[in-house]
C-alpha positions in Angstrom: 0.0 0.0 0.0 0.7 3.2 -0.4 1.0 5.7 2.2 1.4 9.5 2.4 3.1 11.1 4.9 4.0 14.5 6.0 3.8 18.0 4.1 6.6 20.6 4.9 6.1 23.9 5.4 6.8 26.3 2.6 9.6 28.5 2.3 8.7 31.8 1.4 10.3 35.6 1.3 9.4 36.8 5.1 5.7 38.8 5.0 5.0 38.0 1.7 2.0 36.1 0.7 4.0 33.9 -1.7 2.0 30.5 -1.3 5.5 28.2 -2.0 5.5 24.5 -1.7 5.5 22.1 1.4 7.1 18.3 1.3 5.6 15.4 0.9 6.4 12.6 1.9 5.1 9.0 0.2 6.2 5.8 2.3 6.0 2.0 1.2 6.0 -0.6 -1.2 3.7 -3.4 -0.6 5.3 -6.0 1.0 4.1 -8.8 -1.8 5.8 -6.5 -4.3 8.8 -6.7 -2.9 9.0 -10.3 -2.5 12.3 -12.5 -3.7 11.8 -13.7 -7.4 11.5 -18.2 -6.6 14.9 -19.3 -7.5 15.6 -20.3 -11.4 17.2 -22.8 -12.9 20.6 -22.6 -14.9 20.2 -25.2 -17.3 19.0 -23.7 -21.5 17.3 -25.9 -24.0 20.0 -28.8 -25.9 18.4 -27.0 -29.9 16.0 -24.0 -30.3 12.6 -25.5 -31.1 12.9 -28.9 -30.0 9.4 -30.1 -28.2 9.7 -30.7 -24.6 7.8 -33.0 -22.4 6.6 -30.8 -20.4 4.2 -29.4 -23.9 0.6 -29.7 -24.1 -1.0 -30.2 -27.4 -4.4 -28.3 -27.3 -7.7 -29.5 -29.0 -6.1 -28.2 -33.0 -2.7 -29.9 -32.3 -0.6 -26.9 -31.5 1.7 -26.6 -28.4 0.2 -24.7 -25.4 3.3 -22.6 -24.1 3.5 -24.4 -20.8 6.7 -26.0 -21.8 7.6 -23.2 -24.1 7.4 -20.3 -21.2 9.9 -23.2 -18.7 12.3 -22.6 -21.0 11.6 -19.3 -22.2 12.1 -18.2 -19.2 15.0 -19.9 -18.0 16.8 -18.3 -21.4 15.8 -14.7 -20.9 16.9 -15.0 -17.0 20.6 -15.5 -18.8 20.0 -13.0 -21.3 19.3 -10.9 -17.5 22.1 -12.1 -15.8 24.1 -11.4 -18.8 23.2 -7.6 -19.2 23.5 -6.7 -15.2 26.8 -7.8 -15.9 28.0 -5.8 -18.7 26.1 -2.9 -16.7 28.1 -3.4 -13.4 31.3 -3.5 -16.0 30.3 -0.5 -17.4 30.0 -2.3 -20.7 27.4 -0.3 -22.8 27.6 -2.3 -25.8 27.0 -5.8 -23.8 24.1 -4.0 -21.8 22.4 -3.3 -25.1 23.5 -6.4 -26.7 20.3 -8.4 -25.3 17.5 -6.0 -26.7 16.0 -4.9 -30.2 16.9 -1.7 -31.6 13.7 -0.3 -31.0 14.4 -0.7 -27.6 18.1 0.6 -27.4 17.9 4.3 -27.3 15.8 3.8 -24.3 17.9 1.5 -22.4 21.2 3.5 -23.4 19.6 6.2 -21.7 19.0 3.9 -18.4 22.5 2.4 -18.8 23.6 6.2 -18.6 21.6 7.1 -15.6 22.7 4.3 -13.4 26.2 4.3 -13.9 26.0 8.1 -13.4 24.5 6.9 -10.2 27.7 4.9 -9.9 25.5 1.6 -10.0 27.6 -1.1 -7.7 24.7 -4.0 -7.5 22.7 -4.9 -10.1 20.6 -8.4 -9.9 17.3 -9.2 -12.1 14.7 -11.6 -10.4 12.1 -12.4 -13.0 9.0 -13.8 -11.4 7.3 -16.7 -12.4 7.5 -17.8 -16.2 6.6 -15.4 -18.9 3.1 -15.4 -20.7 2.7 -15.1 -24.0 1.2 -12.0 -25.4 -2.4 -13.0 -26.8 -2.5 -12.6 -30.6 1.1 -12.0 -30.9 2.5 -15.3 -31.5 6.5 -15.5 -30.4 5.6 -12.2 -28.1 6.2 -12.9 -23.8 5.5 -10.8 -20.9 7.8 -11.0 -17.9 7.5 -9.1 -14.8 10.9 -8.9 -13.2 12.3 -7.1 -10.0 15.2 -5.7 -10.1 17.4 -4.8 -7.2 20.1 -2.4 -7.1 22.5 -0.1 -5.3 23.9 2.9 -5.7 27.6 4.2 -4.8 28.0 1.9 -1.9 28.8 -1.7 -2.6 27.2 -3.4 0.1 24.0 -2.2 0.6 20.8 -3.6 0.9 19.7 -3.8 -2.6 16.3 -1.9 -3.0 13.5 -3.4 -5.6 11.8 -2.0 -8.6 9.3 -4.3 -10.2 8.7 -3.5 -14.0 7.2 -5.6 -16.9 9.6 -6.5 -19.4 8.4 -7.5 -22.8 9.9 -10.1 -25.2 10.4 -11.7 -28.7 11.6 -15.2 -29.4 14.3 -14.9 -32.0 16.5 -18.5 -32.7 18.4 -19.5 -29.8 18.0 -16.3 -27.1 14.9 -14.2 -26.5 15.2 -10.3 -27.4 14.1 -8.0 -24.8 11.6 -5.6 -26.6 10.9 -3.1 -24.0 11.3 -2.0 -20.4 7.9 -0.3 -19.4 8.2 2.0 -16.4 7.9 1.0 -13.0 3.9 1.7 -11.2 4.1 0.9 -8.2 2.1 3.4 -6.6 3.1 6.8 -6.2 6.9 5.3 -6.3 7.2 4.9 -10.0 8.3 5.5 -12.0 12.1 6.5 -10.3 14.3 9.2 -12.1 16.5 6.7 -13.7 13.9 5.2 -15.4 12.7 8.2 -17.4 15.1 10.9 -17.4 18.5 11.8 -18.5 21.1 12.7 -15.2 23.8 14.1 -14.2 25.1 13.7 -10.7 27.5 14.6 -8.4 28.9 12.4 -5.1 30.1 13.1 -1.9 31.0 11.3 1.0 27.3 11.2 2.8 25.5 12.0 -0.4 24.7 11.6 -4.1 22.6 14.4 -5.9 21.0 13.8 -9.3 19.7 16.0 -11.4 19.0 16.8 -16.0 21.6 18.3 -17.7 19.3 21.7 -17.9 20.4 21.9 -14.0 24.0 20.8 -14.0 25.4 23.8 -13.2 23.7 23.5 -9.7 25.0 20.6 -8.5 27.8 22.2 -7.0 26.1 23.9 -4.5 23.1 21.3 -4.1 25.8 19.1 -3.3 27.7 21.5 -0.8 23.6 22.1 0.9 23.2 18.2 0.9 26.4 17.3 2.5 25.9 20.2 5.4 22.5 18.6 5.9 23.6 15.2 6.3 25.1 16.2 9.1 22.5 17.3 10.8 20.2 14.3 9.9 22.5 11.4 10.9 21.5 12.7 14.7 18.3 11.8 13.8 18.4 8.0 12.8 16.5 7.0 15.4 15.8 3.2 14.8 19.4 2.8 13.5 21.9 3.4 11.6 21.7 6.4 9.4 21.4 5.9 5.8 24.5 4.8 4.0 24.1 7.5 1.7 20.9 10.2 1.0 20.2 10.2 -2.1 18.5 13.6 -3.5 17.1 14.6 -6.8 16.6 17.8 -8.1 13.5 18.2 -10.6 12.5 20.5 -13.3 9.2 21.2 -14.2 8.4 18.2 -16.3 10.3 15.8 -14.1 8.5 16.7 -10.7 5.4 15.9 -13.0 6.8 12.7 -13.8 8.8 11.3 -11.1 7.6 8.7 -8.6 4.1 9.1 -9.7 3.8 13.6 -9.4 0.6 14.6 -8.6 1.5 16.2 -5.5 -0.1 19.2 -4.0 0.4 22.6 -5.6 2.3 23.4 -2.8 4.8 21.0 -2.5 8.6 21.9 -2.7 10.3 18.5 -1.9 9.4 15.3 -0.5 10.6 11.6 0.0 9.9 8.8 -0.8 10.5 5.5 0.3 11.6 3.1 -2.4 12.6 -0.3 -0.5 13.2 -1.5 3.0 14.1 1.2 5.0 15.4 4.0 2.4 13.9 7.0 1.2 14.8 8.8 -1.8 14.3 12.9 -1.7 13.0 15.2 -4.3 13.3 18.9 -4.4 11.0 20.8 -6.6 13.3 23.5 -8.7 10.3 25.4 -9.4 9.3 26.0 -5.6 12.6 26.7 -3.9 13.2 30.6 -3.1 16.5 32.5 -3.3 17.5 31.5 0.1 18.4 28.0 -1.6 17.1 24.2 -0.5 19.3 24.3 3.3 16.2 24.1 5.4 14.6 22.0 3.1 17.6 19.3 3.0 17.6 19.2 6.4 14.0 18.7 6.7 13.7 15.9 4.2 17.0 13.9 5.2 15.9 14.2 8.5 12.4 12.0 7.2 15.2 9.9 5.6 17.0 9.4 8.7 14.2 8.7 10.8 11.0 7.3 9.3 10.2 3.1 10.4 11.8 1.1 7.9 8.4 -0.1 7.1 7.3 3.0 6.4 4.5 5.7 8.1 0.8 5.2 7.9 0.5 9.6 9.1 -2.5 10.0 11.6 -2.1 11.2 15.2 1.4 11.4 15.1 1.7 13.9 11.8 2.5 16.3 14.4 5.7 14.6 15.9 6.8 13.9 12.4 6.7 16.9 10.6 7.7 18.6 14.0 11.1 16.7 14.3 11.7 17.4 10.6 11.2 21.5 11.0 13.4 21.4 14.3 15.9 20.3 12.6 15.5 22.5 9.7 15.8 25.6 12.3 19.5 23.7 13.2 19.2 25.3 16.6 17.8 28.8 15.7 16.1 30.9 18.0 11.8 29.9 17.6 11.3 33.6 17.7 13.9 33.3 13.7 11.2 30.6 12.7 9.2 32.0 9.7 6.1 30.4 10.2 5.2 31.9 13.4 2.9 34.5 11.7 1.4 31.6 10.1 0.9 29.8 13.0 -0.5 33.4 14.8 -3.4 33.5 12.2 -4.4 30.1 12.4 -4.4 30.0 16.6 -6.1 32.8 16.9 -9.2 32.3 14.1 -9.7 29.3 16.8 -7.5 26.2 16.5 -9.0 23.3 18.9 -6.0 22.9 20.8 -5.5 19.5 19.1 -1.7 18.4 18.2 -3.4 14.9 16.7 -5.6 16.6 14.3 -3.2 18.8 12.9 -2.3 17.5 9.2 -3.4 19.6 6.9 -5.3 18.3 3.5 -4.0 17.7 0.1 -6.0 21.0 -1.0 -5.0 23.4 2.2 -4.1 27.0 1.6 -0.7 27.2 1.6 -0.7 29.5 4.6 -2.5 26.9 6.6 -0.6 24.1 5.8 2.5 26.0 6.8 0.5 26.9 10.5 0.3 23.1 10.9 4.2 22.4 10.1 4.8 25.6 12.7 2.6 24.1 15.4 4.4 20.6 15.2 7.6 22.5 15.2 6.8 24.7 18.1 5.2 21.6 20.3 8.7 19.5 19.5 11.0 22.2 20.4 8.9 22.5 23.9 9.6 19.1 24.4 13.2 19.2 22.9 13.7 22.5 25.8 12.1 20.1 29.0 14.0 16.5 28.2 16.6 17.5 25.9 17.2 16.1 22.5 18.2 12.6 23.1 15.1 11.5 25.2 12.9 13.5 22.4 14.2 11.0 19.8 13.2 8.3 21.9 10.0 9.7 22.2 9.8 9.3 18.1 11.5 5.9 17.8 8.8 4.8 20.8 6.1 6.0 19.4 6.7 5.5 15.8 9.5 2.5 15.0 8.4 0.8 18.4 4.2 0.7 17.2 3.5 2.2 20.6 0.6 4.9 21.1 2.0 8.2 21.8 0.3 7.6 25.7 2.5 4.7 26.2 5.5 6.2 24.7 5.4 9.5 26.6 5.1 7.0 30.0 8.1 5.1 29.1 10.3 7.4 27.9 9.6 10.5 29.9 8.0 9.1 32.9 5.3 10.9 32.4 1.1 10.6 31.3 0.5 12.3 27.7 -2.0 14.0 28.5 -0.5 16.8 30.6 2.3 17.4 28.2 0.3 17.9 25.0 -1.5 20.8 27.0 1.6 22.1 28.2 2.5 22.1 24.2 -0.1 23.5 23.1 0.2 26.3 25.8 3.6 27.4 24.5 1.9 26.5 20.8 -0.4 29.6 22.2 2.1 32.0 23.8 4.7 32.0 21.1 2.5 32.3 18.5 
């Protein structure tokens, strides 16, 4: 399933009325996607067209593809095996070698993309055996999940499921296309659709199309600072080996992982296998004071989210709240530019409720960005009582550990939820 998570406030000029974007984030694949491929066997056919056992002959005498897809698909897993070699190689012509023209220009550009990406794993799972394409005699389907890494060799691959589509052609089937990934709102990735051009640093690898390479250098710079502060945030474990960020122009943020986001967005992420999350930064949105708040907002989701993902609900507040707080990087509240924001909206009478605070895909602008100010302003209350440590236990309690924000606030501050979300929303009320 699924599963849309938080909206960050929007960055905007101070006192204007420049409706800018928030994030969004979009968390999980469903687990039956993301399941291992059943293991394949080795072994190809002794002659091209020779009838197998394992053939059925229909009611007109022709062969029903039973036997035909076994070994169908035992060939076009080699022809698999074969290119993810010649792509962790850096071998463009053997990459290429497997499919038909039609489909080369299309797969040169994905060949570009990932070893831009500096691809280091590279393993294709088809699943099941392929079907034939009614009407289309010689013609196969085959889903296949691919599972990948990027810059870091020893990672924990992260899936993509595509259908592939096929010709028989003598001895080895011919890979006729690649469709784009649809998983949701996580396909298709930028790889998959777009030219890129990237730049690497130690914590962080920012892609983005040629139009917008003469950013890189500074979204890189911006990335690497925010790493920093977002690796204090990896609350359930390790933080991410490295964030990955991608910078989109007009058509891509239309395209990438799905679009469709709220007017208002200016980044999100996105998670995109078990445990990682891939940012996105809308070009379009971002102000003159550049993406630094907005890095640190979205690698701190990256750092912190439950591997499994985040369902939002009650605890949108504590999320989005974390996120902004470490966007401010220890700024005075009274320097945080959505207190007038959060002003209007508490005083045209706000309930008083932190749980009901996530603001609708179609918000105004202005308040959406209340709701990212009040989560900010009740975190940094809590932050200023317990400190910063025993506030990220709070999150990975409440969030990675399933617990109900009652039974988290008892066992890590000792204390009943109840009276500390009033005492929030009382300093929610006096600063704003």
């Amino acid at each position: 399933m699924t599963e849309d998570a938080p909206r960050r406030r929007p960055r905007w000029p101070r006192r204007t009325a420049l409706a800018v974007a928030l994030s969004l984030l979009v968390c999980g694949l469903p687990a039956a996607l993301l399941a291992d491929a059943a293991d394949r066997a080795a072994d190809r056919p002794t002659a091209a067209g020779r009838a197998d056992p394992a053939d059925r002959v229909d009611q007109a005498g022709q062969a029903a593809p039973a036997g035909r897809a076994a070994r169908l698909g035992r060939d076009l897993a080699a022809q698999l095996d074969r290119q993810a070699v010649a792509l962790r190689r850096g071998d463009r012509a053997g990459f290429l070698a497997i499919a038909d023209q039609s489909a080369r220009p299309d797969l040169a550009r994905r060949y570009a993309a990932l070893r831009a990406l500096r691809v280091t794993v590279w393993r294709a799972e088809p699943e099941g055996p392929p079907t034939a394409v009614a009407g289309q005699p010689g013609r196969w389907r085959q889903p296949v999940t691919f599972r990948y890494c990027l810059v870091v060799p020893d990672c924990r691959p992260d899936p993509v499921r595509v259908q592939t589509r096929w010709r028989e052609s003598g001895d080895a089937p011919v890979l006729v296309a690649v469709e784009e990934s649809r998983a949701g709102r996580t396909g298709p990735r930028p790889w998959e659709v777009s030219e890129l051009v990237t730049a690497v640093g130690p914590r962080t690898v920012v892609a983005t199309t040629p139009a917008y390479r003469g950013r890189l250098p500074g979204l890189l710079a911006g990335a690497e600072a925010a790493a920093q502060v977002a690796d204090r945030f990896a609350v359930a474990g390790p933080p991410p080996d490295r964030y990955r960020i991608f910078y989109a122009g007009r058509a891509e943020w239309r395209r990438w992982y799905g679009g469709g986001r709220p007017r208002w967005t200016a980044g999100y992420a996105v998670t995109v296998g078990d445990g990682r999350h891939e940012v996105v930064l809308n070009a379009a949105a971002l102000t003159a004071s550049g993406p630094d708040e907005l890095l640190r907002h979205e690698l701190t989701h990256a750092a912190s989210l439950p591997a499994a993902g985040w369902r939002g609900g009650p605890t949108w507040w504590l999320v989005e709240g974390l996120a902004e707080y470490a966007a401010t990087d220890h700024a005075p509240v009274d320097r945080y530019e959505g207190l007038d924001e959060v002003h209007r909206f508490v005083t045209a009478g706000w309930d008083g409720r932190l749980a009901g605070l996530a603001p609708a895909d179609d918000a105004p602008a202005d308040r959406a960005g209340a709701a990212y100010g009040i989560g900010y302003l009740a975190v940094r209350h809590l932050v200023d009582r317990y400190g910063e440590q025993r506030v990220r236990d709070f999150f990975r309690a409440a969030l990675s550990g399933g617990r109900a924000v009652e039974e988290a606030s008892a066992q890590v501050f000792g204390e009943p939820w109840q009276p500390l979300h009033d005492e929030c929303v009382a300093y929610v009320r006096a600063r704003a």
